[in-house]
VEXNU-250484 format. One record per residue (C-alpha): y, z, x. Coordinates in steps of 0.25 Angstrom, whole numbers, plus 5000, padded with zeros to 4 digits. Each point is the difference from the previous one (the first is absolute). Layout:
Y_Z_X $
...
END
This chain:
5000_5000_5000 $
5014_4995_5006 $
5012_5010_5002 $
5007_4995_4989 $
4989_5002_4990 $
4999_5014_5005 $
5013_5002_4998 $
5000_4993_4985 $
4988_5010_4997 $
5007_5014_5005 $
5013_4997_4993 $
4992_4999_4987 $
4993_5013_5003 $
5012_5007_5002 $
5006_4994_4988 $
4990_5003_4991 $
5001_5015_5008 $
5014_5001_4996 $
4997_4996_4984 $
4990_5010_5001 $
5008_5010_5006 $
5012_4998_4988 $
4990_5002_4988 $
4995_5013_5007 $
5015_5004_5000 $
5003_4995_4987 $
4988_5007_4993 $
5004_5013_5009 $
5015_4998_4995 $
4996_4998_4983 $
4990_5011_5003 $
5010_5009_5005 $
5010_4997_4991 $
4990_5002_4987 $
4998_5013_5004 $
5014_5003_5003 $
5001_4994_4985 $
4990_5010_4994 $
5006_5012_5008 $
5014_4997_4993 $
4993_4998_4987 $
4992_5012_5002 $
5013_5006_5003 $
5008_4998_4988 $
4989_5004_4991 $
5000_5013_5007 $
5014_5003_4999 $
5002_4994_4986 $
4987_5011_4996 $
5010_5009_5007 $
5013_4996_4992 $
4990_5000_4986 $
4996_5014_5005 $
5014_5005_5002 $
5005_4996_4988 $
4989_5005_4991 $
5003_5013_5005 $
5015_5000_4997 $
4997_4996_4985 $
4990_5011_5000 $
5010_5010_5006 $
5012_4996_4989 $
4992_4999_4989 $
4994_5014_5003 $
5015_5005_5002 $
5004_4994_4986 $
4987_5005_4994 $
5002_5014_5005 $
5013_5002_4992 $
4994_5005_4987 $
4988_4999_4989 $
5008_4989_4992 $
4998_4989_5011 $
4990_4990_5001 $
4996_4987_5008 $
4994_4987_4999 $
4998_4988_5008 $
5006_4987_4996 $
4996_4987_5007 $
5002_4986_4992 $
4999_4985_5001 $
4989_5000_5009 $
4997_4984_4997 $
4988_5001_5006 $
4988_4988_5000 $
4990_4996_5012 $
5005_4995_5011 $
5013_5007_4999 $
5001_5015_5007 $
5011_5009_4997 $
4991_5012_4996 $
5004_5009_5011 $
5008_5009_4993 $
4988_5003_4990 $
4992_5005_5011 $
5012_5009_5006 $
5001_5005_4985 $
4986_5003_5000 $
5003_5008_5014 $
5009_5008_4993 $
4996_5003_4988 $
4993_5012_5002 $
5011_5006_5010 $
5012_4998_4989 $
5000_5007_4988 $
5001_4987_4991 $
4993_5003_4985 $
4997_4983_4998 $
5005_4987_5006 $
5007_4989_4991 $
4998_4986_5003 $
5011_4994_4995 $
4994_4985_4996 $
4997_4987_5007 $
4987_5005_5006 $
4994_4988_5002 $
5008_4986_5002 $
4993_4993_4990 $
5000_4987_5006 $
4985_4995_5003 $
4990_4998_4988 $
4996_5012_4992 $
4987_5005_5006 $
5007_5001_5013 $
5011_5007_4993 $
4991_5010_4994 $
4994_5002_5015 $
5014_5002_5004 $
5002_5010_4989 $
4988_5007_5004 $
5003_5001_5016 $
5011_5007_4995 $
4996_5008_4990 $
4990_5006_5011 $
5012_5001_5009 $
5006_5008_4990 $
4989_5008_4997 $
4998_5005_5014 $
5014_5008_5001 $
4991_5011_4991 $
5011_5001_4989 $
5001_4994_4987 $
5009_4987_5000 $
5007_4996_4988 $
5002_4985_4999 $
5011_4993_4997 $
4998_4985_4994 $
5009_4989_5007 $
5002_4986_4998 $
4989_4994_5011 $
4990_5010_4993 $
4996_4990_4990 $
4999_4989_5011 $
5007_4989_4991 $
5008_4998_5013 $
4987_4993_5003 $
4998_4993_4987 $
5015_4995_4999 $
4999_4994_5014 $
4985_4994_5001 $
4996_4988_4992 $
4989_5000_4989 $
5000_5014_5000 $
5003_5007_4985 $
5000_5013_4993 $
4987_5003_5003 $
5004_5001_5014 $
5009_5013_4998 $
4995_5015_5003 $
5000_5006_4986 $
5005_5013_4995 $
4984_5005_4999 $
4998_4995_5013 $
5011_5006_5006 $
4998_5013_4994 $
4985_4999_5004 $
5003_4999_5014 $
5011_5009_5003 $
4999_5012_4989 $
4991_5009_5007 $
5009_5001_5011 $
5009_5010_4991 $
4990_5011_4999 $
5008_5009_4990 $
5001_4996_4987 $
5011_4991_4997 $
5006_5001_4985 $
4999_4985_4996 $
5003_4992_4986 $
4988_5003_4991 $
5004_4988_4993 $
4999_4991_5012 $
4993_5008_5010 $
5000_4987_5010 $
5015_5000_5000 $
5003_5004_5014 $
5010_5010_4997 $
4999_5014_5000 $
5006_5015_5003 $
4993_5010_5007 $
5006_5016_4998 $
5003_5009_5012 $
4999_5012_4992 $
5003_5009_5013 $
5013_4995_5001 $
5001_4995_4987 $
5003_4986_5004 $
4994_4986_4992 $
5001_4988_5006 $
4998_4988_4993 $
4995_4987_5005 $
5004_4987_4995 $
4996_4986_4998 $
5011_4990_5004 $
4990_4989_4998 $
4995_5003_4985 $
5002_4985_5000 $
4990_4994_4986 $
4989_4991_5004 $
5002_4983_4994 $
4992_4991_5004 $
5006_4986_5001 $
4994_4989_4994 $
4996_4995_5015 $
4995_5013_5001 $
5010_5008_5010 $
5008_5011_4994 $
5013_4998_4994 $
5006_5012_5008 $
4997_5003_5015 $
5001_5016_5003 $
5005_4996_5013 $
5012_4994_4994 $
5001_5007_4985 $
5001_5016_4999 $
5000_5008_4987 $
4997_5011_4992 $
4992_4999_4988 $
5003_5004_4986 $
4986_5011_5002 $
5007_5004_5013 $
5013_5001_4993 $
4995_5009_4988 $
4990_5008_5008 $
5012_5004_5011 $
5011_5003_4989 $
4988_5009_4992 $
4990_5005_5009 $
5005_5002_5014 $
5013_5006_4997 $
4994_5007_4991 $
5001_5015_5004 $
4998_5007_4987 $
4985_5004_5005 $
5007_5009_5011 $
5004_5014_5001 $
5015_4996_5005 $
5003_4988_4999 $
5013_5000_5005 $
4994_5005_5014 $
4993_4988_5004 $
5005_4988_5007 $
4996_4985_4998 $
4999_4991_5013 $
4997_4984_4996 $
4993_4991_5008 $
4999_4984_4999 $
4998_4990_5011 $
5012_4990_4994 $
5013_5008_4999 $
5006_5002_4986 $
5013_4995_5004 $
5001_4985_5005 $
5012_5008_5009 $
4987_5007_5008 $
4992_4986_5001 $
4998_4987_5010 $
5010_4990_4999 $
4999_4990_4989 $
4988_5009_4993 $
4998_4999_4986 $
5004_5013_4993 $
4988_5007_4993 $
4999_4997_4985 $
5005_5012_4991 $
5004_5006_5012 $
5013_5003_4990 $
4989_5007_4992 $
4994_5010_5009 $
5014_5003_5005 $
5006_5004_4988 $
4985_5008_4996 $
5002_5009_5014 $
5015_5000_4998 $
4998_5008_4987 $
4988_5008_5004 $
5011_5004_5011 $
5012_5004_4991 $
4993_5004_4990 $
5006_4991_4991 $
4993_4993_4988 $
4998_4982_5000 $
4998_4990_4991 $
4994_4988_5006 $
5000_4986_4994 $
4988_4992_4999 $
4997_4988_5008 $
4992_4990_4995 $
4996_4987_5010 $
4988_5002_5010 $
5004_5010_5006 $
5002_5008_4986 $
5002_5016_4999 $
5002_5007_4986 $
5013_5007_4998 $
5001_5016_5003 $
5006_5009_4997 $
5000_5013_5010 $
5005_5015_4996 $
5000_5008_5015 $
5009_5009_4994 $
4989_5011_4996 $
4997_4999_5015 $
5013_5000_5005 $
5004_4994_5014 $
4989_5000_5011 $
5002_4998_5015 $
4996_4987_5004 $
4996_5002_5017 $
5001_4984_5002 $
4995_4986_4999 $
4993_4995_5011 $
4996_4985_5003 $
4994_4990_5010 $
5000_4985_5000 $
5014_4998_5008 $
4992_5002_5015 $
5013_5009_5002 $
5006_5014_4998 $
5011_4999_4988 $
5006_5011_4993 $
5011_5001_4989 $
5004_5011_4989 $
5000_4992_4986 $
5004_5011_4988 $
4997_5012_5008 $
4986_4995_5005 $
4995_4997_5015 $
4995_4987_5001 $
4992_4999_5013 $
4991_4989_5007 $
4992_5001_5012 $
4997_4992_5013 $
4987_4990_4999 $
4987_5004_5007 $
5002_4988_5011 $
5014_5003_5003 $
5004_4985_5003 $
5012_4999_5001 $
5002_4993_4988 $
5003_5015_4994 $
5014_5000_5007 $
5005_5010_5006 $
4989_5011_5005 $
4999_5008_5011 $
4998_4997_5015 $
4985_5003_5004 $
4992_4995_5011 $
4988_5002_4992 $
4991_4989_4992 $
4998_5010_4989 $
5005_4995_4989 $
5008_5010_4990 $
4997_5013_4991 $
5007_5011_4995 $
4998_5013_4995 $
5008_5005_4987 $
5002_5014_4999 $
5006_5006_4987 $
5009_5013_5001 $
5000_5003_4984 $
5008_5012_5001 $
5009_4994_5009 $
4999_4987_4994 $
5000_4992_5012 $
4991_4990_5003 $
4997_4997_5015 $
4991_4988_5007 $
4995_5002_5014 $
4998_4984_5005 $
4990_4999_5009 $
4999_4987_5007 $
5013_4990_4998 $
5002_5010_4988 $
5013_5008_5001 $
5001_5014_4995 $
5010_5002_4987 $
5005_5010_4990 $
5005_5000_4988 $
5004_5010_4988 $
4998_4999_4986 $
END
């Protein structure tokens, strides 16, 4: 072999030397640097379990203080709009609820509405609904639901073609999936016991809170078989709501003193289109159920007219006078994704933070934890203040009534 084929021969060597040599430092370089990746990710993990771990012991600590001012307060957790469906997370803060929930004195926890997002077909949404009902059921205290507009997944049935009706959680189903989750008995509507709206007494600090059901929207089928109203888009109150708030659940007569208790309401929708998202339809007879709590307030007797179109109620004529004036600690709502509050006629009307803390809920506060938001509500009846402990992007407020 000549010189200048040697010489051909050992420069390829030493090429293929030098190529070799590069993937080496390349696979040691990405090697290195994965590991670098993981440390940091590991990292972060560990000081946002930190952060959660700090601020779960704050919320304890103020809520013990508040709790600690007398026999006439009581707490509850409040977490809404949680939109939850596979493949979306966001659940965080149910697991930092169910961290706390046997460390703070809360007697039940509220879930204001939109549990579920109610945008893929109906068995998925009924999966959905039970990941969260189990969710729910493992902070060990009873949970009192609130219906929302995404509960009935006609988000799902208004958006997807060739879907119908058919396609929408009903009220049985909603009721089967979510009603054990209460575990005390909840005082519902004899006469339409699927109604999803109820009060349940707190005879210790003789307190009722009523629950709502901003979405008491009737069900038409269409001729092309999808609904003629959505319950993502069209809120109500029935005319069986109507009756059975006016008659039943202001109804104190049955108690000892009725002028010592106080009534706290609770919707997912806000009464008032004031409280609402921009460009949100107002509910319908929301006139109604304002001038029922209005007079159940003062004291005062109302004669309603009657309204006649699909959305009928029977005209009513209320006497609160016999009961005099009672002491109404509020009217809480979800849906907005924002904390809202506004005195209308002597009444606190306050809405709470979304679970997922987007910042679609506006102004919220600065947190370097992926935790979503919650609250905790604790009622001073004596002192007639009402405070909420925000965990999370949740802010802590107070407010008198």
């Amino acid at each position: 072999m000549n010189k200048g084929k040697r010489r051909e021969r050992l420069k390829k060597i030493l090429l293929l030397l030098n190529i070799i040599g590069i993937i080496l430092f390349l696979f040691l370089l990405v090697n290195n640097n994965k590991n670098t990746v993981n440390l940091h990710e590991e990292n972060k993990v560990s000081e946002r379990q930190r952060l959660i771990s700090e601020e779960l012991d704050q919320v304890q600590s103020k809520v013990h203080q508040l709790e600690d001012t007398g026999k006439s307060t009581f707490s509850f957790g409040f977490v809404t709009d949680s939109h939850y469906e596979i493949g979306i997370g966001g659940l965080q803060q149910y697991f930092s609820l169910q961290n706390v929930s046997e460390n703070i004195p809360m007697r039940f926890i509220v879930q204001g509405g939109d549990l579920i997002n109610g945008y893929k077909n109906k068995n998925q949404s009924l999966k959905d609904l039970n990941k969260m009902k189990q969710l729910l059921s493992d902070t060990h205290l009873p949970v009192y639901l609130v219906k929302g507009n995404h509960d009935d997944n006609s988000y799902y049935v208004r958006d997807t073609k060739n879907s119908t009706t058919a396609d929408m959680i009903t009220e049985k189903e909603w009721k089967e999936n979510v009603d054990e989750l209460a575990e005390n008995k909840l005082v519902r509507d004899e006469d339409n016991p699927l109604g999803a709206y109820y009060y349940k007494d707190i005879n210790d600090v003789k307190v009722r809170i009523i629950v709502l059901n901003s979405n008491d929207v009737p069900v038409i089928t269409t001729n092309s078989g999808k609904p003629k109203y959505y319950g993502i888009n069209k809120y109500a109150f029935s005319n069986q709501q109507l009756n059975w708030v006016a008659n039943k659940a202001l109804n104190f007569s049955s108690k000892k003193n009725p002028s010592e208790w106080q009534t706290l309401f609770i919707s997912h929708v806000p009464l008032y289109a004031s409280m609402s998202l921009p460009n949100d339809p107002p509910i319908v007879n929301s006139s109604v159920m304002d001038a029922i709590i209005q007079a159940f307030k003062n004291g005062n007797s109302i004669d309603i007219p009657e309204r006649s179109d699909e959305f009928r109620h029977d005209f009513m004529h209320l006497n609160y006078e016999k009961q005099g004036k009672m002491n109404v600690i509020g009217y809480f709502a979800g849906h907005t994704h924002a904390e809202k509050s506004q005195v209308i006629n002597g009444i606190n009307y306050i809405t709470f933070l979304h679970a997922l803390a987007r910042t679609d809920g506006g102004p919220q506060r600065n947190t370097l934890m992926t935790t979503g938001a919650w609250s905790v509500v604790t009622i001073n009846t004596e002192k007639r203040t009402i405070y909420i402990t925000g965990f999370g992007a949740a802010t802590d407020r107070k407010y008198t009534y």
